[in-house]
Steps between C-alpha positions, in 0.01 A plus 500: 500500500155685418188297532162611332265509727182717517264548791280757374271567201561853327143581633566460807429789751861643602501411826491130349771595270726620815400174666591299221844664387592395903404145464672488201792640638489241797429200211809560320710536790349125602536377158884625473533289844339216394732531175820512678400217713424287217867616332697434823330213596385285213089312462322599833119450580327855617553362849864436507524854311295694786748458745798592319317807291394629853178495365153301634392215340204599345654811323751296342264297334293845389857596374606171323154474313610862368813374396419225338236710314734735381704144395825594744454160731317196373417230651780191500266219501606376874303490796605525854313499806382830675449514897154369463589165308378624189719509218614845291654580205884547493532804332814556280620836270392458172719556174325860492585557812869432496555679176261853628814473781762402253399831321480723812861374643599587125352893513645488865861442414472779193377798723 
């Protein structure tokens, strides 16, 4: 699945453009993890999805505000408790989300 994503501005010095195409490369590989999770898995707060993603805690929720940007997870309207006590949202894949897959498993099959 490709995720837009863009960490630099086109004025950017190039050294900031080199910097940026690696984070971005590192963001999609977290957001494809936090994906997969999500398919295998089912509704998971960031916190339950760290562990299984291999992934800290606080990049998961930088990657699942992304994704729910870019409308491929959305929120399910539950809460659960983190570690803290507080409670999180359970985040779920959207309809976007599981038809964007849908169409990649589709082009996947045909090459």
């Amino acid at each position: 699945m490709t995720f837009a994503n863009t960490h630099a501005r086109s004025k950017d010095p190039d050294t900031s453009q080199a910097s940026a195409a690696a984070a971005e490369t590192i963001a999609t590989a977290h957001k494809s993890k936090i994906y997969a999770v999500l398919k295998s898995i089912g509704p998971l707060t960031g916190h339950q999805i760290a562990p299984h993603a291999g992934i800290d805690a606080h990049r998961v929720m930088k990657r699942t505000a992304d994704l729910a940007r870019e409308g491929v997870i959305e929120d399910s309207g539950e809460r659960r408790p983190t570690p803290s006590g507080r409670y999180a949202i359970v985040w779920r894949i959207s309809k976007r989300g599981r038809e964007a897959m849908a169409v990649l498993a589709a082009q996947a099959v045909r090459s």
